[in-house]
DRENDOVEX-530981 format. One record per residue (C-alpha): x, y, z. Coordinates in nm, 2 decimals, always signed. Layout:
BEGIN
X: X; Y: Y; Z: Z
...
END
This chain:
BEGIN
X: -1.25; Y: +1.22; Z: -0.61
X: -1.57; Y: +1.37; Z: -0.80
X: -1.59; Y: +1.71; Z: -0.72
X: -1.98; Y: +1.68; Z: -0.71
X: -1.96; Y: +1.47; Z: -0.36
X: -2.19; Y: +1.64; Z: -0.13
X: -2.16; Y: +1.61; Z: +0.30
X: -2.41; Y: +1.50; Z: +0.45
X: -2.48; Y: +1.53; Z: +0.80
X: -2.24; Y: +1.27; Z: +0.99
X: -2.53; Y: +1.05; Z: +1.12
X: -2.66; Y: +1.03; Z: +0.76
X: -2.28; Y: +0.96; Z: +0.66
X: -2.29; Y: +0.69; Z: +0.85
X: -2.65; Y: +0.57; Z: +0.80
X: -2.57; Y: +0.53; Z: +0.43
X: -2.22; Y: +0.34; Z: +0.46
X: -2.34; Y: +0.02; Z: +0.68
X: -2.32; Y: -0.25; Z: +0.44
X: -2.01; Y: -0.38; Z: +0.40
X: -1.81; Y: -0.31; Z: +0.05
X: -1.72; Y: -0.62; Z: -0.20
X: -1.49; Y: -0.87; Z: -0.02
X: -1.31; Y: -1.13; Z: -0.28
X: -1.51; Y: -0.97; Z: -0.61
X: -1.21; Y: -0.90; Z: -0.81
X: -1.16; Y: -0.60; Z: -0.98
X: -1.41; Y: -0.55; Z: -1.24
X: -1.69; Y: -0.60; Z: -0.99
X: -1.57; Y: -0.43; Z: -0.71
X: -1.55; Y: -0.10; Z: -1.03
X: -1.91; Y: -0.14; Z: -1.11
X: -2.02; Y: -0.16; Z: -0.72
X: -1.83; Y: +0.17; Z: -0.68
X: -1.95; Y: +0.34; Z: -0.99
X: -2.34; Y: +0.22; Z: -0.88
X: -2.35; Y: +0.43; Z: -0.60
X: -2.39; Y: +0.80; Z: -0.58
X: -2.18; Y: +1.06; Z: -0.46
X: -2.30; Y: +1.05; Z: -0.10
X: -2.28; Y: +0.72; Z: -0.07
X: -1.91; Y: +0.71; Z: -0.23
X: -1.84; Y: +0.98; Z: +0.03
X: -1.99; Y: +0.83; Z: +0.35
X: -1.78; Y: +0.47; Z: +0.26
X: -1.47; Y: +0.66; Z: +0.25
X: -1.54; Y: +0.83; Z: +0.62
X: -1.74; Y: +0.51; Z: +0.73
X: -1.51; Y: +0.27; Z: +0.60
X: -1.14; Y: +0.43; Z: +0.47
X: -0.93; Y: +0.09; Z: +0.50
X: -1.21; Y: -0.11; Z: +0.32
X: -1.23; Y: +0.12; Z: +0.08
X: -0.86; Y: +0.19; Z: +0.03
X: -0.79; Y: -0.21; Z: -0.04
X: -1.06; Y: -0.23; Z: -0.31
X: -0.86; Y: -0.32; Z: -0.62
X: -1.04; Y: -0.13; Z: -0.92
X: -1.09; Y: +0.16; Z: -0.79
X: -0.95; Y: +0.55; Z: -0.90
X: -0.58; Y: +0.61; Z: -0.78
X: -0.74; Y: +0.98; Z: -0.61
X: -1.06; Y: +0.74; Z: -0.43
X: -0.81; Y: +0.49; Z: -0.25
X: -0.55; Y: +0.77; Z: -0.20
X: -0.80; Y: +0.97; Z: -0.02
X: -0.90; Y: +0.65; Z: +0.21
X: -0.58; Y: +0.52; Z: +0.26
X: -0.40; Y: +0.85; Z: +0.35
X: -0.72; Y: +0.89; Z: +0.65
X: -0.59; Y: +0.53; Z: +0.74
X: -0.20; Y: +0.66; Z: +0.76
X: -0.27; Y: +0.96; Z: +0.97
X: -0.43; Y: +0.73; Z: +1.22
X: -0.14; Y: +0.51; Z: +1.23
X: +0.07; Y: +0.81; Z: +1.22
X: -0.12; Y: +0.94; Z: +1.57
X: -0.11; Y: +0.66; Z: +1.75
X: +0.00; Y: +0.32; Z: +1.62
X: +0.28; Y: +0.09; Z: +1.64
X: +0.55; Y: +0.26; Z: +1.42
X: +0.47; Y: +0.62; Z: +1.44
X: +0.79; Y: +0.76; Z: +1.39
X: +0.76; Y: +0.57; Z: +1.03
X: +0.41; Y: +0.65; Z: +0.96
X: +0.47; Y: +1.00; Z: +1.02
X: +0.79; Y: +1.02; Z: +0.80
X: +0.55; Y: +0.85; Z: +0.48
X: +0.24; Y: +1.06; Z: +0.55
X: +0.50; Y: +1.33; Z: +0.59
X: +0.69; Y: +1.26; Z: +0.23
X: +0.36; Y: +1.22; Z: +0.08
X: +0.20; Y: +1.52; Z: +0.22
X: +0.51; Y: +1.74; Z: +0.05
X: +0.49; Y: +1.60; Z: -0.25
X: +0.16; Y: +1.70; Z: -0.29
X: +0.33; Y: +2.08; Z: -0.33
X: +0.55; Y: +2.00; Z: -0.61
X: +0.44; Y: +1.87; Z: -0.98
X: +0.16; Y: +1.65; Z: -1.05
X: +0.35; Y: +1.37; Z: -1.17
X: +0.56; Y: +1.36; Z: -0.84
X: +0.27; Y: +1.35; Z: -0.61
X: +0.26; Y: +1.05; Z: -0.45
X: -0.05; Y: +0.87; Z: -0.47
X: -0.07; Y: +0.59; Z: -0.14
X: -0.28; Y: +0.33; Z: -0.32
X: -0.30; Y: +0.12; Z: -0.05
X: -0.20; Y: +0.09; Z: +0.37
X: -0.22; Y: -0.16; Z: +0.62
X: -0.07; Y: -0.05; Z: +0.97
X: +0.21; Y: -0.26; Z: +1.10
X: +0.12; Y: -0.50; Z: +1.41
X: +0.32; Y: -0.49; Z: +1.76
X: +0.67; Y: -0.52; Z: +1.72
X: +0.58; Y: -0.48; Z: +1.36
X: +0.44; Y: -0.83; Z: +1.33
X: +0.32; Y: -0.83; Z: +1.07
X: +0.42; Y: -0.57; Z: +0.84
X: +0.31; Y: -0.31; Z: +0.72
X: +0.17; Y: -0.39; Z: +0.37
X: +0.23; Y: -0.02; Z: +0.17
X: +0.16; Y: +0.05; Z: -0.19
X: +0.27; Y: +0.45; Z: -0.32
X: +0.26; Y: +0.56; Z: -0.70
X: +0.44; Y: +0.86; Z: -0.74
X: +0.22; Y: +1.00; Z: -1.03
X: -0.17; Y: +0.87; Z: -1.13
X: -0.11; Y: +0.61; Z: -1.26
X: -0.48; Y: +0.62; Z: -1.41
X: -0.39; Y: +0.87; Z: -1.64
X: -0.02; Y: +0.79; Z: -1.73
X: +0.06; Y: +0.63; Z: -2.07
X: +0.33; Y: +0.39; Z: -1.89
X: +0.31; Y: +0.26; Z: -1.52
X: +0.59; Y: +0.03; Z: -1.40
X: +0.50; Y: -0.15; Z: -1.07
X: +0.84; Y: -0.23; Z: -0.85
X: +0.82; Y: -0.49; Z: -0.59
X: +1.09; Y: -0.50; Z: -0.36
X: +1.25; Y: -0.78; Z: -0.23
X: +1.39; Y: -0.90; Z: +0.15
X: +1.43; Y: -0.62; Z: +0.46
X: +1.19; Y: -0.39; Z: +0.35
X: +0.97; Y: -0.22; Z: +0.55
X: +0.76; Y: +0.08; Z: +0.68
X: +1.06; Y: +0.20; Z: +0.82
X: +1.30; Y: +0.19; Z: +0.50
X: +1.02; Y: +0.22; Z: +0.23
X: +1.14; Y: +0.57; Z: +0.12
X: +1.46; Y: +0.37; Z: -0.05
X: +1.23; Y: +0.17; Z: -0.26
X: +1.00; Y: +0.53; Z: -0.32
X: +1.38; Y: +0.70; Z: -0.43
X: +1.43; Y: +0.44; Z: -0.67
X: +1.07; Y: +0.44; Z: -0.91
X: +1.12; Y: +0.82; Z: -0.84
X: +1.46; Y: +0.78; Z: -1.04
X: +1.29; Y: +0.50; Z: -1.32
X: +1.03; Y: +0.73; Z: -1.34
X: +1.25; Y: +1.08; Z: -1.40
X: +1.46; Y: +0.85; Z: -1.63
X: +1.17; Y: +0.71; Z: -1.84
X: +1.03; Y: +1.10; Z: -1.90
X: +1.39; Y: +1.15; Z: -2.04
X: +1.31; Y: +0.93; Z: -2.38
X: +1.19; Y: +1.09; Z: -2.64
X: +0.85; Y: +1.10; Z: -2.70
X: +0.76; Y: +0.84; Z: -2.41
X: +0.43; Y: +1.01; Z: -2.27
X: +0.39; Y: +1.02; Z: -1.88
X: +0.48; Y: +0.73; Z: -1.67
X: +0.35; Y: +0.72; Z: -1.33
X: +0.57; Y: +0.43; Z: -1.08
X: +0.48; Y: +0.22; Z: -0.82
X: +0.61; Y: +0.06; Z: -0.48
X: +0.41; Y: -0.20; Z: -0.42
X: +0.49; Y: -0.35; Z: -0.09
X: +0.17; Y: -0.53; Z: -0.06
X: +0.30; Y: -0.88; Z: +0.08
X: +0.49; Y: -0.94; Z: +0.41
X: +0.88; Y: -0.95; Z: +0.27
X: +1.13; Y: -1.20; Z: +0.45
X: +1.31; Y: -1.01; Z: +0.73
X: +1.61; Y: -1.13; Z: +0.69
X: +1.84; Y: -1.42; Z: +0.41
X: +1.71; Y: -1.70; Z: +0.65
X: +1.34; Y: -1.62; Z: +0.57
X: +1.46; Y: -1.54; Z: +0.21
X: +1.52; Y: -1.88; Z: +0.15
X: +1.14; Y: -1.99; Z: +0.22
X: +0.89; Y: -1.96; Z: -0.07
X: +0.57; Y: -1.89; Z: +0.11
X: +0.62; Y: -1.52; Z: +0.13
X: +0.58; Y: -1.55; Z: -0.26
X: +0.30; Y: -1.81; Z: -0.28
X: +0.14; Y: -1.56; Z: +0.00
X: +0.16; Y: -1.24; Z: -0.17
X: +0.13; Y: -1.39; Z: -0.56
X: -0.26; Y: -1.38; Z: -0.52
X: -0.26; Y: -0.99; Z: -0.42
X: -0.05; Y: -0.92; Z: -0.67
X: -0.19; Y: -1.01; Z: -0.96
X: -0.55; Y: -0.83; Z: -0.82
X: -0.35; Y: -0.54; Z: -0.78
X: -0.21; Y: -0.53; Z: -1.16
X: -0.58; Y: -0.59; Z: -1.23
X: -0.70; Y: -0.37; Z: -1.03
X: -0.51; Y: -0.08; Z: -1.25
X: -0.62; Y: -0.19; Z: -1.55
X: -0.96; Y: -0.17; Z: -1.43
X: -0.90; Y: +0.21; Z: -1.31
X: -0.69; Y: +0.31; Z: -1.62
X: -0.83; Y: +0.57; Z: -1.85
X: -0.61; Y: +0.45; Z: -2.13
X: -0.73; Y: +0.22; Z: -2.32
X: -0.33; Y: +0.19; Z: -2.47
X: -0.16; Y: +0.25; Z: -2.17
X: +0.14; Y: +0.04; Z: -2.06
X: +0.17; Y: -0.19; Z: -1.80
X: +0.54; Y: -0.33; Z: -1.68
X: +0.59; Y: -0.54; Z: -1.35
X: +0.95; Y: -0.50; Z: -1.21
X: +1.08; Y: -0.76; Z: -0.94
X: +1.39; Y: -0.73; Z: -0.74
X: +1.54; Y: -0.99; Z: -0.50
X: +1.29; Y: -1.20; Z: -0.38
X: +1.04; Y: -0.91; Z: -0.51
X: +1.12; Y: -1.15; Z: -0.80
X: +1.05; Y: -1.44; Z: -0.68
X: +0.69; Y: -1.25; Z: -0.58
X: +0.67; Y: -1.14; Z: -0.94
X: +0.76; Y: -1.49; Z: -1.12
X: +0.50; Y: -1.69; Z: -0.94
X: +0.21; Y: -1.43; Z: -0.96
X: +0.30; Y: -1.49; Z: -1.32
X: +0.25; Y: -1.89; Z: -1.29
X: -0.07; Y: -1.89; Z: -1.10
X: -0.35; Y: -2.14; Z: -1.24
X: -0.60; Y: -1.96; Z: -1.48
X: -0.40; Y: -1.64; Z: -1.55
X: -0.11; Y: -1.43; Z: -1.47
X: -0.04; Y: -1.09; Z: -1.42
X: -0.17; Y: -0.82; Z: -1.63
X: +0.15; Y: -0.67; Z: -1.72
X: +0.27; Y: -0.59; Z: -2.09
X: +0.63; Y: -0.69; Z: -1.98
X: +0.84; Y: -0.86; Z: -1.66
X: +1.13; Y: -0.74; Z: -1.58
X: +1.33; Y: -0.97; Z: -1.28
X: +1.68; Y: -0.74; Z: -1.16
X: +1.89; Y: -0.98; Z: -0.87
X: +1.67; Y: -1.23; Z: -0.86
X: +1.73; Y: -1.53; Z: -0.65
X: +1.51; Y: -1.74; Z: -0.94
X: +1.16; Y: -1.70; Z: -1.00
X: +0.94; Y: -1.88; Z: -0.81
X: +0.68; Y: -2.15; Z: -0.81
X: +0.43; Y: -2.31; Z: -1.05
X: +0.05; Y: -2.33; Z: -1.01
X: +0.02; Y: -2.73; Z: -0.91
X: -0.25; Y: -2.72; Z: -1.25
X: +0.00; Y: -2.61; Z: -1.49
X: +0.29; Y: -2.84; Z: -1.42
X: +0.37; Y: -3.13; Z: -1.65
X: +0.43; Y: -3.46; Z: -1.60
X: +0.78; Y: -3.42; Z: -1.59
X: +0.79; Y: -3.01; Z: -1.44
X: +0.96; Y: -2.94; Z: -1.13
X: +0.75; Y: -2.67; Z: -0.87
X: +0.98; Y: -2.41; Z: -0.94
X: +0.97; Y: -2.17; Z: -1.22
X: +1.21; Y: -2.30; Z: -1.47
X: +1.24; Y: -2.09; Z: -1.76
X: +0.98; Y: -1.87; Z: -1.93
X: +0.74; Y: -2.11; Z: -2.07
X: +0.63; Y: -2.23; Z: -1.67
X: +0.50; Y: -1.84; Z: -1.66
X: +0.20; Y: -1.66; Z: -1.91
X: +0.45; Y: -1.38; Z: -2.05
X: +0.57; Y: -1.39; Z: -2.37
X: +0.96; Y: -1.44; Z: -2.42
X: +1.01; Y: -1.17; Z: -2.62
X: +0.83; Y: -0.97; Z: -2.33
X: +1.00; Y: -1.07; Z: -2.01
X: +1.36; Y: -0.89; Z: -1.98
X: +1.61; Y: -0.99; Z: -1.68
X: +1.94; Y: -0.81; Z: -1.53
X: +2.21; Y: -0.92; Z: -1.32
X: +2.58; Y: -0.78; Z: -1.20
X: +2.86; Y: -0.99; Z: -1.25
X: +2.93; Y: -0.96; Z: -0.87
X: +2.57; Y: -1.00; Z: -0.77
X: +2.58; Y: -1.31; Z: -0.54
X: +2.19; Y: -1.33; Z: -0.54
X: +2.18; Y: -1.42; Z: -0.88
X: +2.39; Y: -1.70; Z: -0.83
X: +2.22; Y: -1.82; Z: -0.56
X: +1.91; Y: -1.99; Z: -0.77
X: +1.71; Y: -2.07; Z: -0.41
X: +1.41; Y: -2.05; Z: -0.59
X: +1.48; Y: -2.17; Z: -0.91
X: +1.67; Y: -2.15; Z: -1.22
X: +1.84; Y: -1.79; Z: -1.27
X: +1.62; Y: -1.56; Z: -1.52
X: +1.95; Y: -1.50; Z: -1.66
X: +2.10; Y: -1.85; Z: -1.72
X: +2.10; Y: -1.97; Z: -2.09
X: +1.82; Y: -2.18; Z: -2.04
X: +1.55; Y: -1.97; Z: -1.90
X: +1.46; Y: -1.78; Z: -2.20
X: +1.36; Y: -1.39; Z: -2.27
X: +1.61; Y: -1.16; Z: -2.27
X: +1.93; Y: -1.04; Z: -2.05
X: +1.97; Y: -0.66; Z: -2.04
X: +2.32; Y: -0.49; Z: -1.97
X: +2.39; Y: -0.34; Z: -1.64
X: +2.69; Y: -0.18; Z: -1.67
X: +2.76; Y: +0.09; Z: -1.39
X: +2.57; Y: -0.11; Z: -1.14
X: +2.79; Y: -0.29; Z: -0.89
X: +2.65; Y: -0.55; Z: -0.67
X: +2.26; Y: -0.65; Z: -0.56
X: +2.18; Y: -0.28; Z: -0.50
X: +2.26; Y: -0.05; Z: -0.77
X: +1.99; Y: -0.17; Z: -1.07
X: +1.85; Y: +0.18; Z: -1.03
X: +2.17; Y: +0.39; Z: -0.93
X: +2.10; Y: +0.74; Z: -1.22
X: +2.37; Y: +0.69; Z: -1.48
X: +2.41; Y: +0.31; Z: -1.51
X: +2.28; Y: +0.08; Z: -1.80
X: +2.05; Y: -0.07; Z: -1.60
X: +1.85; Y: +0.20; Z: -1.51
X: +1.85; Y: +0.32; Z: -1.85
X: +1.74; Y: +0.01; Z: -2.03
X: +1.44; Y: -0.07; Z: -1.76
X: +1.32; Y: +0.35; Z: -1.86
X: +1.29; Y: +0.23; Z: -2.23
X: +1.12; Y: -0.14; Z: -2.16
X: +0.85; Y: +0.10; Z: -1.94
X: +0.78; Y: +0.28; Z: -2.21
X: +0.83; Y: +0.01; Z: -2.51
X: +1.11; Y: +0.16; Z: -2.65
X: +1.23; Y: -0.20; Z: -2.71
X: +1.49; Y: -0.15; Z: -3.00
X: +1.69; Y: +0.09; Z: -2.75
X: +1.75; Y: -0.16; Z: -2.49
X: +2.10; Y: -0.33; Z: -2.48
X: +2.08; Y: -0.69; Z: -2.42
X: +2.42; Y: -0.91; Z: -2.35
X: +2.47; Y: -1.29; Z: -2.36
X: +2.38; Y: -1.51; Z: -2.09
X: +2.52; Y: -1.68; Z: -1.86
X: +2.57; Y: -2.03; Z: -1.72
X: +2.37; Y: -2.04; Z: -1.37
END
């Protein structure tokens, strides 16, 4: 946050942050409110208002960390999942002693309901991903939760220590973005309006950071696993536009989702056939499967990103075994998805694809 913010009296504080922030703006707008107001009225929004603030897509990584992490330690006092809450806020506090590119940045936090119904909705960068020349946004796919989102933070930490090994590569800065109610278990996996729900959000969010980014050249790269890629496909095949990504990457996917109504054809399906039903370029979306994946086989929603027909490319996985182990250290996969991140496309290994 700018170090020129000035406290005010808490009265005052409050005084000045009464009017609700943008709700439903988009990105660009929601920037330009932001930047229109001074530093005491930036700072008496983020004590006013912290989870209004902290859900604005557009604004800095360090503004919605700061609002988000005041929402966490609440949760983490006295909400419905403390134990969880307190072992992020707890993760996140410590790597705030360490490195600045493995300080984890909580970009966005809604506290789970009763039970955990709903969700939590978490979204953790590890790195700014303002400032990095290469951010890779992960979504994960069915299971995951407050209370297992440290798995999904151990895998962009491994993409992102991977991607600083090429040569050359600049910073990369990696994302969990658990911003959508994920199916709890293969039953709900099978249903497509966790996607259809969390496609809209998605696609603000991947806005959003291009909004906040300082680099004009920077790299964007949306990564999809499970149904996470199912998310990722029909965020892609909205109506109007699709995500602001530079390249897709879909690892275990289940198929790829569902078509905006307004862009099928007469004679187009729902589901997210091959490449052309989303707004990436072929040459620009990149998929990976195990042999002995049974996800991938699965094609629940839709053709396999991998079959023959789907278009784009397949990259090797070699040393991962099974649905799990796209971003084991050491195994093609992991590798290849390090040099999409940071465009080193003539290093990547593709292999032929498959039937189904």
């Amino acid at each position: 946050m700018n170090a020129a913010v000035q406290f005010g009296s808490a009265s005052s504080l409050q005084a000045q942050a009464t009017a609700p922030p943008p709700a439903g703006e988009g990105a660009e707008r929601n920037a330009a409110w932001w930047n229109g107001l001074s530093a005491d009225q930036q700072q008496a929004y983020l004590q006013a208002q912290p989870a209004a603030i902290g859900a604005l897509d557009g604004l800095p990584a360090e503004v919605r960390h700061e609002a988000n992490l005041a929402v966490l330690r609440e949760d983490a006092a006295g909400g419905h999942d403390r134990d969880s809450a307190r072992a992020l806020l707890e993760r996140i506090e410590n790597s705030h002693n360490g490195p600045e590119t493995e300080r984890i940045h909580l970009l966005g936090y809604t506290p789970p309901g009763p039970g955990n119904s709903p969700d939590a909705r978490v979204v953790a960068s590890i790195g700014n991903p303002d400032t990095a020349d290469n951010v890779a946004v992960y979504v994960p796919g069915t299971g995951t939760d407050l209370s297992n989102i440290g798995g999904s933070i151990d895998r962009m930490d491994d993409l992102r220590a991977q991607a600083e090994l090429v040569p050359n590569s600049g910073t990369t800065s990696t994302i969990v973005w658990l911003g959508y109610d994920a199916p709890d278990n293969l039953l709900q996996a099978t249903q497509g309006g966790y996607a259809r729900d969390g496609a809209p959000d998605l696609r603000d969010f991947t806005e959003g950071l291009a909004e906040a980014r300082q680099h004009p050249d920077g790299r964007t790269t949306v990564i999809g696993h499970s149904y996470g890629s199912t998310v990722v496909g029909t965020a892609d095949a909205m109506a109007g536009r699709g995500l602001a990504a530079d390249d897709i990457v879909a690892m275990g996917s289940p198929g790829m989702g569902y078509e905006a109504p307004e862009r099928q054809g007469w004679f187009d399906g729902p589901m997210v056939d091959n490449v052309g039903d989303m707004h990436i370029d072929a040459e620009h979306f990149w998929a990976g499967a195990a042999a002995n994946d049974p996800v991938t086989y699965t094609e629940v929603h839709g053709n396999s990103p991998v079959d023959w027909s789907f278009g784009g490319q397949r990259i090797g996985t070699d040393g991962a075994s099974g649905h799990s182990e796209y971003w084991d250290p050491g195994t093609e996969a992991l590798r290849n998805q390090a040099y999409i991140v940071t465009g080193r496309y003539d290093q990547v290994d593709t292999v032929r694809r498959r039937f189904g």
